[in-house]
C-alpha positions as CSV (number, residue, x, y, z in Angstrom):
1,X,61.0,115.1,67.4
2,X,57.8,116.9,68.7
3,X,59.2,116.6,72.2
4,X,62.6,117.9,71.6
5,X,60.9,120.8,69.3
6,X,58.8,121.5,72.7
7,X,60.9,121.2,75.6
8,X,64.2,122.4,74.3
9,X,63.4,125.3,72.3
10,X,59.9,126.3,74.0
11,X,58.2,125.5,70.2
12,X,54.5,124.6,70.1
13,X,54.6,121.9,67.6
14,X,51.9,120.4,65.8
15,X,50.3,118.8,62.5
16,X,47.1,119.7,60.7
17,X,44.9,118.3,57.7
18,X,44.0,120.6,55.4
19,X,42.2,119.3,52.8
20,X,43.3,116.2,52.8
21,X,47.1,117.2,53.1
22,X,49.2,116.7,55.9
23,X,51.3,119.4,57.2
24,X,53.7,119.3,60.1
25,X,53.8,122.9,61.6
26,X,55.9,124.2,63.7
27,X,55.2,127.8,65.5
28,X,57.9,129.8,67.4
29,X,57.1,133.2,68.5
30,X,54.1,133.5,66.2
31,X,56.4,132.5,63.0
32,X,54.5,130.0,60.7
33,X,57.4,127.0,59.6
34,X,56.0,124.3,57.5
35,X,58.1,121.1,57.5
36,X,58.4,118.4,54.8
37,X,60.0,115.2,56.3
38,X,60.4,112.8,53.2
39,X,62.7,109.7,52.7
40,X,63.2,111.0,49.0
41,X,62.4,113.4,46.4
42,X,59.8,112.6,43.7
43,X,60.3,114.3,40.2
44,X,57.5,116.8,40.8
45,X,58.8,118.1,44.6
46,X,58.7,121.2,43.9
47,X,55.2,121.7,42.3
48,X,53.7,119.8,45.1
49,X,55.8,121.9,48.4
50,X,54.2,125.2,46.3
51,X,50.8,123.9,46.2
52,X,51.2,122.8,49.9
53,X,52.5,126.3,50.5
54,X,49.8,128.0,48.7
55,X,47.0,126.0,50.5
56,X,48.3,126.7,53.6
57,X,48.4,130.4,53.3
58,X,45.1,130.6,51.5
59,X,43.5,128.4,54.2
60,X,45.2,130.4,57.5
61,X,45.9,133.5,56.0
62,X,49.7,133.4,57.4
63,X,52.3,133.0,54.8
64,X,54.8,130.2,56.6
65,X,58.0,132.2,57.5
66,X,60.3,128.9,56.4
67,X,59.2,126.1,54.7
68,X,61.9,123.5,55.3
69,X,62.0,120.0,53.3
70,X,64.0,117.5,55.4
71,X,64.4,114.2,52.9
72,X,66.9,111.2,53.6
73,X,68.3,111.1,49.7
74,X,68.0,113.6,46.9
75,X,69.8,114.8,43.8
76,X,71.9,117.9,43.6
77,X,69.5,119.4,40.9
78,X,66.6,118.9,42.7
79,X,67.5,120.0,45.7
80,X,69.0,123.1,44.2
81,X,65.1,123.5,42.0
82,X,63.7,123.5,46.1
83,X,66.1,125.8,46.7
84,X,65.7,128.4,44.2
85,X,61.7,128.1,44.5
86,X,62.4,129.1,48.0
87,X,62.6,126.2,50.4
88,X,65.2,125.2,52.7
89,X,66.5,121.6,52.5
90,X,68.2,119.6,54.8
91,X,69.5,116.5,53.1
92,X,72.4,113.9,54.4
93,X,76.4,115.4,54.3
94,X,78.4,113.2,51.9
């Protein structure tokens, strides 16, 4: 994915540890997008992506311009609750 990111839409791609948490980052033209690649959606998603968020932008001082949650199988609900707390999420087409 990294390599596709790179080459076909000139995107300097990487990942980062910040305090013990994982974050894959993508940067485009100096905007910050944070991506979440997850085979599911636990019940407490949302409160975990927002403390993710908020470390990140503490830590960097760049609030992520998207913060995209890519996951393999969630719930309507849930996915709206991402949603509406201001994430983008790309989950499978029925």
């Amino acid at each position: 994915m990294i390599t596709i990111l790179e080459k076909s839409f000139a995107a300097k791609v990487e990942t980062r540890d910040i305090e013990g948490e994982q974050f894959d980052l993508i940067i485009t033209n100096g905007f910050h997008i944070l991506v979440e690649i997850a085979a599911s959606a636990p019940p407490h998603i949302v409160q975990r992506l927002q403390r993710k968020r908020e470390l990140y932008t503490r830590t960097t001082g760049v609030e992520p311009a998207r913060f995209i949650f890519s996951v393999a199988s969630i719930h309507s609900r849930r996915a709206q609750a991402l949603r509406d707390a201001g994430f983008e999420v790309v989950e499978p087409e029925e």
